[in-house]
C-alpha positions in Angstrom: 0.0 0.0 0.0 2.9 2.3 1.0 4.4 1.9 -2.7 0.8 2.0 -4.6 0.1 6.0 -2.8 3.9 6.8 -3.4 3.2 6.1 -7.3 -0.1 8.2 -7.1 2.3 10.6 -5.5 4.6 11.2 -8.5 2.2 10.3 -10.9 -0.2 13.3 -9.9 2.7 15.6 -8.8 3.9 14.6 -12.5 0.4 15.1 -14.1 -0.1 18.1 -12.5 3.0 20.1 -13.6 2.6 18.8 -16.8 -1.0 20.0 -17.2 0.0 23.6 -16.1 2.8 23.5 -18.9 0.0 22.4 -21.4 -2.3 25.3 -20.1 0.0 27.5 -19.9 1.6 27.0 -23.5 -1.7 26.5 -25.5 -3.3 29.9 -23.6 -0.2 31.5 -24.5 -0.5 30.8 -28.5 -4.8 31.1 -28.0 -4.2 34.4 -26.4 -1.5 35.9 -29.2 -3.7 34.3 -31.8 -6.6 36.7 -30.7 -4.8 39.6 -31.3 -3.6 40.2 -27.5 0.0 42.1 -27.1 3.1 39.5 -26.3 3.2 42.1 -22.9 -0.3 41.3 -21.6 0.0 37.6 -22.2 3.5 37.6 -20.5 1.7 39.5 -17.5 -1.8 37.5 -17.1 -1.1 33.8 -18.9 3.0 33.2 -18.2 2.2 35.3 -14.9 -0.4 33.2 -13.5 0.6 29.8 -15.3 3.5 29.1 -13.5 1.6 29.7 -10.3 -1.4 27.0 -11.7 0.1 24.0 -10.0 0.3 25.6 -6.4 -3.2 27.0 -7.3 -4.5 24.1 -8.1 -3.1 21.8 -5.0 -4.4 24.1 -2.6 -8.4 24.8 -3.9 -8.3 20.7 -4.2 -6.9 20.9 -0.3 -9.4 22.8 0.6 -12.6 20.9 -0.9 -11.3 17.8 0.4 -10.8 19.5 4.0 -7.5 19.7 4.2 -6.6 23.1 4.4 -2.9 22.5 6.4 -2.0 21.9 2.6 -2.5 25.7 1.5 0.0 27.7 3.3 2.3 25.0 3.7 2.3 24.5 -0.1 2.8 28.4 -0.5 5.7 28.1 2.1 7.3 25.6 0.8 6.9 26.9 -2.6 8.3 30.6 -1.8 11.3 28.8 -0.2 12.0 26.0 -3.4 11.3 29.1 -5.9 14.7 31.1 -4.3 16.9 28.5 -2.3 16.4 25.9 -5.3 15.4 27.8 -8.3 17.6 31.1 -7.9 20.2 28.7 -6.7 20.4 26.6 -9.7 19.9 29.4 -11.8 22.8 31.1 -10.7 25.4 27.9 -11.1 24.1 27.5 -14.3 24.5 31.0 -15.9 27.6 31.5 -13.8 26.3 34.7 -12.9 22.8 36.8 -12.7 23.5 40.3 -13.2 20.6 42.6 -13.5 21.0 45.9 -15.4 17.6 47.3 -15.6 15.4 48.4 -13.3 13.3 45.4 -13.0 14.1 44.8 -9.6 12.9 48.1 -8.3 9.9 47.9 -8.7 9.1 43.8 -8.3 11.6 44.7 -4.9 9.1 46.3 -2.9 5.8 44.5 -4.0 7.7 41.2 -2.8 8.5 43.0 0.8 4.7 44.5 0.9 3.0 41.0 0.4 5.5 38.9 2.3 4.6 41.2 5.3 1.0 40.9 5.2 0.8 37.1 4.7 3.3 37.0 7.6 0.7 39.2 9.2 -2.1 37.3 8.5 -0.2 33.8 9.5 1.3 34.6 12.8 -1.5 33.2 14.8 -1.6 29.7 13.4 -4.9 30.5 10.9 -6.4 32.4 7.9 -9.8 33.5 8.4 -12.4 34.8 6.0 -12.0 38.5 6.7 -8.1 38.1 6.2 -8.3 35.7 2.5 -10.6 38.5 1.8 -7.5 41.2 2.4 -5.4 38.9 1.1 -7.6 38.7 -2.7 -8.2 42.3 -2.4 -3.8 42.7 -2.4 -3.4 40.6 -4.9 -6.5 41.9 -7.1 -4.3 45.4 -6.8 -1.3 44.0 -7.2 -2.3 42.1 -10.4 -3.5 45.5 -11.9 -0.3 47.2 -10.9 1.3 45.0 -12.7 -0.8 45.1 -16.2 -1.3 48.7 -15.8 2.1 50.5 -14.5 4.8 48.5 -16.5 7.2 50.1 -17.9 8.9 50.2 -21.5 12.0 47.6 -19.7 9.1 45.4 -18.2 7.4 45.0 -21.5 10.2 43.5 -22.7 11.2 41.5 -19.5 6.9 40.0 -19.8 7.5 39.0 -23.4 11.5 37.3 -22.6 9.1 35.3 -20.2 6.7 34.6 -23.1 9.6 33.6 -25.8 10.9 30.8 -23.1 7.5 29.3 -22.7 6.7 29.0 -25.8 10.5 28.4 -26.9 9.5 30.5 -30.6 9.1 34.1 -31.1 5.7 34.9 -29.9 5.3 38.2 -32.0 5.6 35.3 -35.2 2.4 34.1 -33.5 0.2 37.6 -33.2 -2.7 37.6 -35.5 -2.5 33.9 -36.6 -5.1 31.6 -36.3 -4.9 28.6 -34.0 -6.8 25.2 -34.5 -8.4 22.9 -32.4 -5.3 21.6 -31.2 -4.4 24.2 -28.8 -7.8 24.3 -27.3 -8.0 20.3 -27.1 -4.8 21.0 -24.8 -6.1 24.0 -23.4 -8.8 21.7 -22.5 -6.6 18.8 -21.2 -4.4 21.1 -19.1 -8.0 22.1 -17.2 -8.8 18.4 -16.6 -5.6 17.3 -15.8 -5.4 20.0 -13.3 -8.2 19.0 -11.9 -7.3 15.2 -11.4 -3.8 15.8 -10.7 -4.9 18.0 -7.9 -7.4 16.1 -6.2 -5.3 12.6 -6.2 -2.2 14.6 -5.1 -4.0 15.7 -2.2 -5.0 12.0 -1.6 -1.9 10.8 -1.6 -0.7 13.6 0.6 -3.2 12.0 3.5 -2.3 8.7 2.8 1.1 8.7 2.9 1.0 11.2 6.4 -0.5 8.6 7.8 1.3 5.8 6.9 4.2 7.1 7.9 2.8 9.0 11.3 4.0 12.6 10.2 2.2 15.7 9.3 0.8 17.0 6.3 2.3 19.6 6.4 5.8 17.9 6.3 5.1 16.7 3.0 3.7 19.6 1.8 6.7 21.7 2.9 8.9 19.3 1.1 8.0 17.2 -1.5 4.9 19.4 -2.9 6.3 22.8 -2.4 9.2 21.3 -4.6 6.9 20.2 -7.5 4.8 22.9 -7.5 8.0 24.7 -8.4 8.7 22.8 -11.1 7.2 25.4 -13.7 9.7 28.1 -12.4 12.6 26.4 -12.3 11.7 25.4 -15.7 11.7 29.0 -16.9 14.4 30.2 -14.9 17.1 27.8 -15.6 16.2 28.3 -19.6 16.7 32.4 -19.2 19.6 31.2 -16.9 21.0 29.3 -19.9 19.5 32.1 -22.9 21.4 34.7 -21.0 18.3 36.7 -19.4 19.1 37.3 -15.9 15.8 40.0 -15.9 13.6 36.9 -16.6 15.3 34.3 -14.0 14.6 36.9 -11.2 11.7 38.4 -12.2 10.1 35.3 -12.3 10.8 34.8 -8.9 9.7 38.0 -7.8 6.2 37.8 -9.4 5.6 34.2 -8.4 6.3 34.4 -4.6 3.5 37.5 -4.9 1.2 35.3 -6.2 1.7 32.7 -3.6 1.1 34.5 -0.8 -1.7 36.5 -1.9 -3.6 34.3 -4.5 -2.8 30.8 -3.9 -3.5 30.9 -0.5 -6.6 34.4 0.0 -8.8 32.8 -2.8 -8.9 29.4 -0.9 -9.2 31.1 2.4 -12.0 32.1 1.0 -14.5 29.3 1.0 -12.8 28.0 4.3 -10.4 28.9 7.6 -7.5 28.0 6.9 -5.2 25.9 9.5 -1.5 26.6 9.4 0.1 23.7 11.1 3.0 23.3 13.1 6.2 22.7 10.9 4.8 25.7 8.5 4.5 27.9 11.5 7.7 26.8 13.4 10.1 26.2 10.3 8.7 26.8 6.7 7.5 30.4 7.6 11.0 31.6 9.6 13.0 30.3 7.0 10.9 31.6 4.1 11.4 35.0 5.6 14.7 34.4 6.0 15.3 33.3 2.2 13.1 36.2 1.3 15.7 38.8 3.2 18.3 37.2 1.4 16.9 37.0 -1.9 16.0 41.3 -1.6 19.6 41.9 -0.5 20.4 40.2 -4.0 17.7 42.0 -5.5 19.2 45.5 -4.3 22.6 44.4 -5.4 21.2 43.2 -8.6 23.4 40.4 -8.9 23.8 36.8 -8.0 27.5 35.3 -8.1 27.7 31.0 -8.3 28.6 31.1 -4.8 25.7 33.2 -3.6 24.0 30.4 -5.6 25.6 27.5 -3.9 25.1 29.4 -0.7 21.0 29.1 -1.6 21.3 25.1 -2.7 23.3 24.5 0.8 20.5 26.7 3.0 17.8 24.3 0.8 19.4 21.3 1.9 19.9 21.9 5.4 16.5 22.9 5.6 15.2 20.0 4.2 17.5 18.2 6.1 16.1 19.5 9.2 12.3 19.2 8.2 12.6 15.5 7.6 14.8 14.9 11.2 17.7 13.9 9.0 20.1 16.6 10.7 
């Protein structure tokens, strides 16, 4: 039995990732082909798909009762999306050096919404009242983002959009698109869906088997695939040369975390932060969050910094699963 809810494990983890990327590509292509500038689609479709899997997990969580799984999942998440992803982005491209002024303005939404989700967290549950500040955050945030980009953050949106789709998405304005990408537009949705609900399944199943928390699976193995998507795009602008898009990424999917992953859940129920999340996930995510704004100010990332990241993601998983 142990084996059988480990395979549901990696097989939905595997499914759901995968039906993000299918969403998220096919939405892309639907959205240039109906005339839609490469900018807004970078913003709302490549903005929002990466954060589809974590999205995803946590409404399932909460229609199955298990709402421990929401802001552990965003926890862990925030933590895998700098420790691993920046990490391995910045081995990879040896350095990420950041000319533009990306980071000034990304910078200070990060520190806004980390503080009110830390806020909001601190006493061990969400309520209605606060998932409803929390929506209302990212609602402005969302529209801050479509509506006060700049000239330099057009063009970081649409690097974001060329790496998804790996082709040049202007190429792809005005053209008409078959019933292909909709089929997989279509497929993403379901797969979402199932990969979701049997993820959360085997979450239960496995705590239980094995006498630990939720939550401790959530932190580790979940928060890590749900991450997959952005350590997908990173490592790729790691590799193409676009340090803008590596971080930025980052930047805007920690945001959407914390204030839409887990306020529109909170919405239908309270949600229960347990004990690991509250005594370990949510210190060191602040922690990795400081760190990652010092490198933000500094606008670079050197491949020790980055090893420095992979080490402080390893001893905390170390230390969540009692291994040091």
């Amino acid at each position: 039995m142990t084996l059988f809810w480990i395979a549901v494990f990696i097989f939905s983890l595997a499914l759901l990732v995968k039906s993000a990327d299918w969403l998220l590509v096919s939405a892309e292509r639907i959205g240039l082909s109906w005339g839609l500038s490469p900018f807004i689609v970078g913003v709302v479709i490549v903005g929002l798909g990466t954060s589809f899997p974590e999205f995803a997990a946590s409404v399932a969580a909460v229609y199955q009762g298990v709402t421990e799984i929401v802001v552990a999942n965003a926890v862990g998440s925030n933590i895998a999306n700098i420790l691993l992803v920046v990490g391995l982005a910045a081995i990879i491209g040896k350095k990420l050096e950041v000319n533009k002024n990306l980071i000034d303005l990304d910078l200070p939404l990060l520190i806004i919404a980390t503080i009110f989700f830390v806020g909001v967290v601190y006493d061990g549950e969400i309520v209605f009242i606060e998932s409803v500040f929390l929506s209302i955050l990212f609602i402005i945030y969302f529209l801050y983002t479509i509506f006060y980009k700049d000239t330099e953050h057009k063009e970081f949106e649409e690097g974001r959009v060329e790496i998804i789709a790996e082709e040049n998405p202007k190429a792809l304005v005005g053209k008409k698109v078959g019933a292909k990408e909709y089929g997989f537009l279509l497929i993403g949705v379901i797969g979402l869906v199932v990969g979701a609900h049997f993820l959360v399944d085997s979450v239960i199943s496995l705590a239980e088997i094995f006498n630990i928390g939720v939550g401790v699976i959530t932190l580790a193995a979940v928060a890590l695939g749900t991450s997959l998507p952005e350590l997908t795009v990173s490592i790729k602008a790691a590799v193409d040369k676009k340090p803008e898009v590596a971080l930025g990424n980052i930047f805007g999917s920690n945001a959407f975390n914390l204030l839409l992953v887990v306020g529109v859940p909170g919405l239908f129920s309270t949600l229960i932060v347990d004990n690991e999340t509250l005594t370990l996930g949510l210190p060191v995510m602040i922690a990795a969050t400081f760190i990652f704004l010092i490198s933000g100010i500094s606008r670079r990332i050197h491949i020790y910094e980055g090893a420095m990241y992979l080490a402080i993601y390893i001893f905390f998983l170390g230390t969540l699963l009692g291994v040091i």
